[in-house]
N, C-alpha and C positions, 0 to 999 in steps of 0.2 A: 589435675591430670597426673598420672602416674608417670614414670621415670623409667624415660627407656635404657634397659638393658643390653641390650643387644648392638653391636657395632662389629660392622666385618668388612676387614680391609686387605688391599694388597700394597706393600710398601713400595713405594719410587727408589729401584733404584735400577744401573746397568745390567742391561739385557744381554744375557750368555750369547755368545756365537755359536747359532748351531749351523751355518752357513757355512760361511767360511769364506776370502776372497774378497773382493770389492762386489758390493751391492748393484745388482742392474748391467752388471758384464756381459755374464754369460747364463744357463741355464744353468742352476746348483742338480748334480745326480748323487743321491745315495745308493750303492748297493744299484745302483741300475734305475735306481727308479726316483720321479721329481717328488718333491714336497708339495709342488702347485699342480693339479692337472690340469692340461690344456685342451683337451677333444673338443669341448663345450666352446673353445673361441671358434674351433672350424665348424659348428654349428649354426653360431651364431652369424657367420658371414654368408653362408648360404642362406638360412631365414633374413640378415639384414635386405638379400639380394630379392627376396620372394616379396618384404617389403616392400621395398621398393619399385617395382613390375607393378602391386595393384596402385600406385597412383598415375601409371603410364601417361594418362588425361593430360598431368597437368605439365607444362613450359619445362624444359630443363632450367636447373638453378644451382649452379656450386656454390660450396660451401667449404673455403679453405682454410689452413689448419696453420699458414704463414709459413715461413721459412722452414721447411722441414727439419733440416741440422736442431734449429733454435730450439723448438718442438721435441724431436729427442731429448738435448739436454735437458730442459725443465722434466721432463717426463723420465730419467734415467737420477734426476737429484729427486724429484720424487721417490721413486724406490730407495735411494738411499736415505731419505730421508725416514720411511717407513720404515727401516731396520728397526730404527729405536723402538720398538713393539716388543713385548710380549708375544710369546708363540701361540697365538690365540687359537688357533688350528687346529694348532698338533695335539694329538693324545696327553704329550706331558706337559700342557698346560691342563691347570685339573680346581683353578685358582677360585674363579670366579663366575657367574652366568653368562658365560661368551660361548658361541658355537658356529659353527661356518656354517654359512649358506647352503642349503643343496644346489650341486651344480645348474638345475635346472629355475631355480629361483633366480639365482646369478644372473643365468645367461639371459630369460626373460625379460627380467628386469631392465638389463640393458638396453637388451633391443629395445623396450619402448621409450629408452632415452632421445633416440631419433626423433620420437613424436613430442615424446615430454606431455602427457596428458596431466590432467591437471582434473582429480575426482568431484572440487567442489561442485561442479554443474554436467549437466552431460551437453553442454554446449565445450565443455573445456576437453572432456574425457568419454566418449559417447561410449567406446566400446569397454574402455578401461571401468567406467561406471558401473555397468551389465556384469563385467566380469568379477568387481568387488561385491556385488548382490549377489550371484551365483556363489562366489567363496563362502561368504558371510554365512550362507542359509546354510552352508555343508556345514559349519563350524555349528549352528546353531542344533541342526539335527543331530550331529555329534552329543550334545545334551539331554537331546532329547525331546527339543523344541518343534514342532511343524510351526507353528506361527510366531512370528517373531516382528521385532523391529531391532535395527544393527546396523553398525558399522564400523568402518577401520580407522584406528586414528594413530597421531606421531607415535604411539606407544601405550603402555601402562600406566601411566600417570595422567594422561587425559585421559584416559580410559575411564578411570578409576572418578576423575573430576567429575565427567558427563554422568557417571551412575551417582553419586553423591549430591549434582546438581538437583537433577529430576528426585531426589530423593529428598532434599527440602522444599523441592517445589510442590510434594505432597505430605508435607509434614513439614509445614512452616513450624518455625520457634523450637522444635525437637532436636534433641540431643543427637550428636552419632556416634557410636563408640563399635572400639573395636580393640583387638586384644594387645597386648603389651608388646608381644611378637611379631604384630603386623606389620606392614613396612610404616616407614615411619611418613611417607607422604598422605595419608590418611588424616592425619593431626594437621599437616599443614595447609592441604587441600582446602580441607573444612577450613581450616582461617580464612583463604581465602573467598571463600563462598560465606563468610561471616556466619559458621553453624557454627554449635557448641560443642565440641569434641571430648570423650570421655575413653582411658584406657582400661580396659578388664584384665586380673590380673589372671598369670598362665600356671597351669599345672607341670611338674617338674618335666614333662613330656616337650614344655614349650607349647601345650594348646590350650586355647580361651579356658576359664574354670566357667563351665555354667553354673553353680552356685553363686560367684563375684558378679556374674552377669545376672543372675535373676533379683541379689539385692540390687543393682542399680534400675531394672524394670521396673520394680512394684511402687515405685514414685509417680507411674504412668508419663517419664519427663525423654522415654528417648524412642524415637521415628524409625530410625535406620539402626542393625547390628549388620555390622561386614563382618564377614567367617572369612578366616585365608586359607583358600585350601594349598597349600603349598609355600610355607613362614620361607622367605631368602635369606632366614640364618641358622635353619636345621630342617628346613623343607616337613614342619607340623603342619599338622591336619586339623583343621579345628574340629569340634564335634558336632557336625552337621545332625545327625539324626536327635541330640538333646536341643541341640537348639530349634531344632524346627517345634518341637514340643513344647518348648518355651514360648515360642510364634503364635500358639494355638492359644494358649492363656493371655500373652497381652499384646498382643495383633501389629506388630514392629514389623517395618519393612525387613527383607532379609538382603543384604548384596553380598554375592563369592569372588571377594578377588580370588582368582586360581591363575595370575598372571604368570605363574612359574611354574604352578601344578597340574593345573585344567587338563592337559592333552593325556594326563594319565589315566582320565577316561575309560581311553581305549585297553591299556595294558590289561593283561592276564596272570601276572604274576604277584600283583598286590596280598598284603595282609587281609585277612576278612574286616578288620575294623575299619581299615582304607576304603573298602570294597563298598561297606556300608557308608561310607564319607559320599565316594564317587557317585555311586546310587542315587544319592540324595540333591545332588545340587541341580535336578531339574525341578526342586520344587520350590528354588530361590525366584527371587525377584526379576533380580538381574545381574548378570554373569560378567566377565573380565576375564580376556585371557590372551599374551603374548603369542601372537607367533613367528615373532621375531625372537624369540625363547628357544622351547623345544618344538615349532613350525617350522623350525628349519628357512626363517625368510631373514634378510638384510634388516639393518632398521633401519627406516625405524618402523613399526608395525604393532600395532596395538589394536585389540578388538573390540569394543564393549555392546551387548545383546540386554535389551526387553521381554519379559515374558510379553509384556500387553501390549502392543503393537498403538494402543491408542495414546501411550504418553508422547508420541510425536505434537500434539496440540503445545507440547509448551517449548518446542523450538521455529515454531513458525513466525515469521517475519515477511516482510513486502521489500522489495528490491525490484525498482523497476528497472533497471539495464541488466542485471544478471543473467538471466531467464527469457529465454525469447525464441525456441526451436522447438522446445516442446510440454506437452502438458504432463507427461508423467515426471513422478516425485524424483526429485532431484538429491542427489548424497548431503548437497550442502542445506538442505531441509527439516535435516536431521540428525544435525551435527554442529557442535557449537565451536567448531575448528570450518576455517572458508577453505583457502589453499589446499592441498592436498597432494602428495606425490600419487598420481595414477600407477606409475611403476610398482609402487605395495602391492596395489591389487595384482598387477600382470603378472607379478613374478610369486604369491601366492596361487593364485588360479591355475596355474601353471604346475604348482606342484602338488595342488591337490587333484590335476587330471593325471601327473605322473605317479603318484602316491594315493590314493583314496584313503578318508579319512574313516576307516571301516575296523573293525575286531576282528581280530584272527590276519589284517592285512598286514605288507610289508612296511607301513611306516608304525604298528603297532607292534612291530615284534622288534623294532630299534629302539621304542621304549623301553619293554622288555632286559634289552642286552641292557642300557643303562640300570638299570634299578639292580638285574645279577652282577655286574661290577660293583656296586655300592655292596650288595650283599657278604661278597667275596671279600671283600678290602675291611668289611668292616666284622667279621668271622677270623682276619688274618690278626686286626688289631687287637680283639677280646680274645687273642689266645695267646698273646705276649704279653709275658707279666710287664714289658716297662712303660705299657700305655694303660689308661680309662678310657672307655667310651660311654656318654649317657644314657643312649638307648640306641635300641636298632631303625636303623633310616625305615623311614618310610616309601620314599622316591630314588632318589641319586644323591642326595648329599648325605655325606659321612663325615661326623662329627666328632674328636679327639685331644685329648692331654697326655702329656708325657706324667708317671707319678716321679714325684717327688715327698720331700720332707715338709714343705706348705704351700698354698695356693702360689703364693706370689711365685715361689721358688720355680712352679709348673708350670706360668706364663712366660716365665724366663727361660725356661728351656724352650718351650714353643715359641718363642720367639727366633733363638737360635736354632732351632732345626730349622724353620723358614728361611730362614737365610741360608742355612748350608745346603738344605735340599735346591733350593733356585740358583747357586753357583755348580752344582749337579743338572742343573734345565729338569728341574721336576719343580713347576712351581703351583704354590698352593697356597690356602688366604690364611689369614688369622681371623676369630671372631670373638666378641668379649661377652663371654655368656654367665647367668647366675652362676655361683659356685654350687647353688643347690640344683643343679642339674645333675649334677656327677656326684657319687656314692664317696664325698671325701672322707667320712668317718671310716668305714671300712678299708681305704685306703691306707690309713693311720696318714694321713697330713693332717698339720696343721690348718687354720681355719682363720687366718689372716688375712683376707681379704672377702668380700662378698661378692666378686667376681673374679672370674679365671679366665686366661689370652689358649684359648683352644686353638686348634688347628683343623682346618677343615677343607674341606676336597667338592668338587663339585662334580659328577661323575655322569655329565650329561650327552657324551659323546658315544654312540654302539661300539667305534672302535677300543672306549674303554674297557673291554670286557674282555677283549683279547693282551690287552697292555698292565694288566693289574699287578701279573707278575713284574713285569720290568719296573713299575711304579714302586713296588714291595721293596725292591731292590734297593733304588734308594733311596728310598726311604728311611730303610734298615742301615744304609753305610752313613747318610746323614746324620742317622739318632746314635750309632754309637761314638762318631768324631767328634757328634757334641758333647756325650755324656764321658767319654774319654778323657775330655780337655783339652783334645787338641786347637779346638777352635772354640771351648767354650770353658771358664773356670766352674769346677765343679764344689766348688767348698759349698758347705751348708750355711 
């Protein structure tokens, strides 16, 4: 198994005050205006109110909350306790894959906390059930799929497991391999699933090398290749169009995690090579994609999609108390997760009647904004001589080093600007990528290490496209405090 390169983190430490005050007082206003909107709670008590009218039928029955006061306090050390956070929210968190809810996800979701449907059965979840089938199929026609079989799970990582299951379940004893870039629960999954897991290695770009992959093919020894369309540590594309070619010659299942990338789908502003990436993964297997991600839902929310609707035969089981109201196919039938939060689905379905998941539509032109902010930020950085960049993003993530005099010397500086930038409240991750990503020769560094501590930005918010300048900012007063020496020794 090949040796993963790639690690991207954000360090533990105290979170800036951009508040200010005791936490859970009062309403924090900037400039007139909050950090939290609130319209969506008086929504949501008018809909809770509409709720509650259609059960009119049945007995009144309260449901008390205990000593009010008491209730406060826990609930007001709550919020203070939630300080300790990251500004996950805000524009100038830019760190990592966190993104706020749409308000209309939020507030759905809640409301169906009152019910608390439960997706495994539509004995648990009748409506919530119908309305993850409804989502699921948009998601899948988003692909390009009319026929399908799907559904939502805690996340990406079952996601990811159920397509991998069904994928030795057709390819007993076969290998599964996937690129050195991929996330790394791929390797681990497979272990669990006791498949043999194998890494291909990647082109300086960060995507699969189909040549690494087709010497590992012609053994006839592997089943499944996962393409990522969207790597979470430079947001690579694998080469979908080569590998489907490769597909043709020795007949490998194909799976698309696109758990980060998928919804780029839609966008209009992609690279032609992307374009042909996007194009192509309706002719995958079977598909993975967050929309707990860029869907804009809470997590936890994972998707994972069938072209062939007929590998349901290898999750069926007998359960005689589960099922007992009706004959049609039930979530938990087809899904190797029981439990289920119904609220995923309500507060998905909800945002795709508020947003359609369409081209040319308003939640395809906040993809958009995201990818022109990476565009923007990463045209700001290859045109200052005291940074590298590898290459130009594909998606929303934009990937960077400070130059220096050798590799290490440049992880050290990126190290230190992550730290001066987030006592700044502009926070952003580190990621430990080959040093042959980046052009270090023409650099003139040294070449002491075989990987380098980059800096990287995750640019998946619309509002980042209007904040790029502010971000620039300081970004720019961070890199020179460190290279200065005020906050950082600068000897060779």
């Amino acid at each position: 198994m090949s040796k993963k390169l790639t690690r991207v983190k954000a360090k533990k430490r105290p979170v800036a005050n951009m508040r200010g005050g005791k936490a859970g007082v009062r309403p924090v206003i900037r400039g007139g205006r909050r950090l939290f909107e609130r319209e969506s709670v008086d929504v949501l008590l008018s809909s809770l109110g509409q709720l509650e009218e259609s059960f009119r039928e049945l007995p009144a029955v309260q449901t008390r909350i205990g000593k009010k006061s008491d209730f406060t306090r826990v609930m007001r050390e709550v919020a203070a306790r939630m300080n300790d956070n990251y500004p996950y929210f805000h524009p100038l968190y830019a760190g990592q894959m966190l993104k706020p809810p749409h308000p209309i996800a939020r507030t759905a979701y809640m409301l169906s906390m009152w019910i608390n449907p439960n997706n495994h059965a539509l004995d648990g979840g009748r409506a919530s059930s119908r309305m993850e089938k409804e989502a699921v199929a948009e998601i899948a026609r988003m692909f390009g799929w009319a026929k399908h079989l799907g559904h939502l799970t805690g996340g990406g990582t079952m996601a990811n497991m159920e397509a991998l299951w069904v994928a030795g379940q057709l390819s007993p004893g076969k290998k599964i391999v996937a690129s050195e870039q991929a996330h790394y629960t791929h390797s681990r999954i497979s272990a669990v699933l006791g498949l043999e897991f194998e890494s291909v290695p990647c082109d300086n770009r960060g995507r699969m090398d189909p040549r690494s992959l087709e010497r590992l093919l012609d053994p006839g020894e592997v089943g499944t290749v996962v393409a990522t369309v969207g790597t979470t540590a430079v947001g690579a594309l694998d080469p979908l169009p080569e590998l489907l070619r490769l597909r043709e010659r020795y007949n490998f299942r194909l799976h698309v995690d696109s758990a980060y990338g998928g919804y780029y789908v839609l966008a209009d502003n992609l690279s032609a090579d992307a374009r042909e990436v996007f194009d192509s993964i309706s002719q995958a297997d079977s598909i993975v994609v967050d929309p707990h991600k860029h869907g804009l839902q809470p997590y936890a929310c994972g998707c994972v999609i069938f072209k062939d609707p007929s590998v349901a035969r290898f999750y069926r089981h007998d359960s005689p108390y589960t099922y007992f109201t009706s004959e049609e196919l039930h979530l938990g039938e087809i899904s190797l997760e029981c439990s289920r939060a119904g609220a995923s689905a309500v507060g998905l379905w909800a945002t795709q009647k508020l947003l359609p998941l369409t081209k040319g539509g308003e939640f395809a032109a906040s993809l958009g904004k995201c990818r022109s902010a990476a565009l923007d930020f990463h045209a700001r950085l290859e045109a200052d001589g005291r940074f590298m960049t590898p290459f130009r993003p594909e998606l929303d993530i934009v990937v960077w080093a400070p130059k220096a005099a050798s590799v290490k010397r440049a992880s050290e500086l990126s190290r230190a600007i992550f730290d001066e930038a987030a006592r700044n409240n502009l926070h952003l991750a580190l990621a430990e990528l080959p040093a042959s990503f980046l052009d270090i020769e023409s650099a003139g560094m040294e070449k002491d290490a075989d990987t380098i501590t980059c800096l990287r930005s995750v640019l998946m918010k619309p509002e980042h496209n209007e904040w790029i300048g502010r971000i620039w900012k300081i970004l720019d007063k961070a890199t020179q405090s460190v290279v200065s020496g005020r906050n950082f020794s600068n000897k060779q």
